[in-house]
C-alpha positions as CSV (number, residue, x, y, z in Angstrom):
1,X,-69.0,2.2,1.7
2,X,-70.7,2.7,4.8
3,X,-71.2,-1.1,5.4
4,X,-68.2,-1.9,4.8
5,X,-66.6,0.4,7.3
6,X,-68.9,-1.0,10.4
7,X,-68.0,-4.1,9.1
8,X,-64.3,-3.5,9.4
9,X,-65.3,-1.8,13.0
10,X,-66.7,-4.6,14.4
11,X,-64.3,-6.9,13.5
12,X,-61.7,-4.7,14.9
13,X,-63.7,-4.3,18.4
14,X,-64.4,-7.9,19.1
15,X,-68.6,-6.9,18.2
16,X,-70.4,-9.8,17.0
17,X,-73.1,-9.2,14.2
18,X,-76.1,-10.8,13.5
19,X,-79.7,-10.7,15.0
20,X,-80.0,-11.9,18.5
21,X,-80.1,-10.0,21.6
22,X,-76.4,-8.4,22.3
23,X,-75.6,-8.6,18.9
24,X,-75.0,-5.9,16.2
25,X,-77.5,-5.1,13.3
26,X,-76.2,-2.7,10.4
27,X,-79.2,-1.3,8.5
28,X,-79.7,1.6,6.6
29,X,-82.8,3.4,6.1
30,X,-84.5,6.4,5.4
31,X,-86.2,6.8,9.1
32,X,-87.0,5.0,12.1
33,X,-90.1,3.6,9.8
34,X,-88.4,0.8,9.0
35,X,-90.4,-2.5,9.4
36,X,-87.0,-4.1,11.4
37,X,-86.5,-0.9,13.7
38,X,-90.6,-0.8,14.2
39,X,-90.3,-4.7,15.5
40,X,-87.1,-4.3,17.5
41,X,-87.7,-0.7,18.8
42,X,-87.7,0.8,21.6
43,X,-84.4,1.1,21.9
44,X,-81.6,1.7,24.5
45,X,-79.3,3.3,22.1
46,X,-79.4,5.2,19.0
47,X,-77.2,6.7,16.6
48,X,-77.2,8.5,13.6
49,X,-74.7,9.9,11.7
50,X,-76.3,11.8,8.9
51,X,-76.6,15.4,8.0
52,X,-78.3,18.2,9.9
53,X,-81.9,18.7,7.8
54,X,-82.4,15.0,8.8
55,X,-81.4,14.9,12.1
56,X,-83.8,17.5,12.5
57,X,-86.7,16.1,10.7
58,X,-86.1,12.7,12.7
59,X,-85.9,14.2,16.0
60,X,-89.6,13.2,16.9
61,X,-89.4,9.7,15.3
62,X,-85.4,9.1,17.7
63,X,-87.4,10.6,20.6
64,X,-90.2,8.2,20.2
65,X,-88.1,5.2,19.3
66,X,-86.1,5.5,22.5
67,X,-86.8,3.9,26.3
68,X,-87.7,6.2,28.8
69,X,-83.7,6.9,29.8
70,X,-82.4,6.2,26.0
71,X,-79.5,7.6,24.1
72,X,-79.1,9.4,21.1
73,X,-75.7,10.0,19.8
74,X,-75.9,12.2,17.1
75,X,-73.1,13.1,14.5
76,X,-72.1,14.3,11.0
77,X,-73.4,17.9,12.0
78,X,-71.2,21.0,11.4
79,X,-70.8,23.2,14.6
80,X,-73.3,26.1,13.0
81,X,-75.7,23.8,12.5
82,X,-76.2,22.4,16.0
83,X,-78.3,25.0,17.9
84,X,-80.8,24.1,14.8
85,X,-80.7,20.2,15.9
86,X,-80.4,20.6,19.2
87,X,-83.9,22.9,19.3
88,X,-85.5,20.2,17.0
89,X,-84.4,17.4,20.0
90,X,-85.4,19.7,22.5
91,X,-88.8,19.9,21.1
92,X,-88.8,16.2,20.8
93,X,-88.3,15.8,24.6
94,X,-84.7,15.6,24.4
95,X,-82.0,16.9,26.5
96,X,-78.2,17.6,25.6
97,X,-76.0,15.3,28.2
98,X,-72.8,15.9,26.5
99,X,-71.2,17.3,23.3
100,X,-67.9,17.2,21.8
101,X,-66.4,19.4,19.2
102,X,-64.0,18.6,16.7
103,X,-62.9,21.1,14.3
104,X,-65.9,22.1,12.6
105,X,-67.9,18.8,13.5
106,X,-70.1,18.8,16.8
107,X,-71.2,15.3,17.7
108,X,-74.0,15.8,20.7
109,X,-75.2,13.1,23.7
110,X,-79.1,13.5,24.2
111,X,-81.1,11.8,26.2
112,X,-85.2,11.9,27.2
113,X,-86.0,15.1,29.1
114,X,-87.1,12.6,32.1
115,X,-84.0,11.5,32.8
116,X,-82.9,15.0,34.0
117,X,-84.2,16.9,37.3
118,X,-85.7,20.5,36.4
């Protein structure tokens, strides 16, 4: 299912997929362990849509994974649950840029804590 819908997404917003620079790669996996995230990595950009209890558990690994300056979108999190992931990120060196709140879904902008002047 999930394939399917970014495949329908990118279609419908003009994003190529494939492997070369610029281009979209879908790939699911069970953390940022993955031998294709490991080659390609850092990265500019990452989100994850999953539930809380992994977006916590992956906060060091997205941290790590990130260039100095990165993003992290991060959704799929109800809004009780997101003082929990945004401690895990902040232990991870991350700081909240944004957040938006939908109902009972918060989806949070982080970013690495040197990005920001303490």
């Amino acid at each position: 299912m999930c394939l399917t819908v970014v495949d329908e997404n990118a279609r419908a917003n003009g994003v190529t997929q494939g492997a070369r620079p610029g281009e979209l790669t879908m790939l699911v996996a069970d953390g940022m362990e993955h031998p294709l995230l490991e080659a390609r990595g850092p990265y500019d950009l990452i989100i994850a849509n999953i539930l809380a209890g992994p977006l916590i558990d992956l906060a060091p690994q997205f941290a790590k994974s990130l260039v100095p300056g990165g993003h992290l979108i991060l959704a799929g999190l109800l809004t009780a649950q997101e003082a929990q992931v945004r401690g895990a990120a902040r232990r991870a060196g991350l700081r909240i840029a944004e957040r938006l709140v939908n109902g009972d879904w918060s989806i949070l902008w982080l970013r690495q804590r040197d990005t920001f002047r303490q």
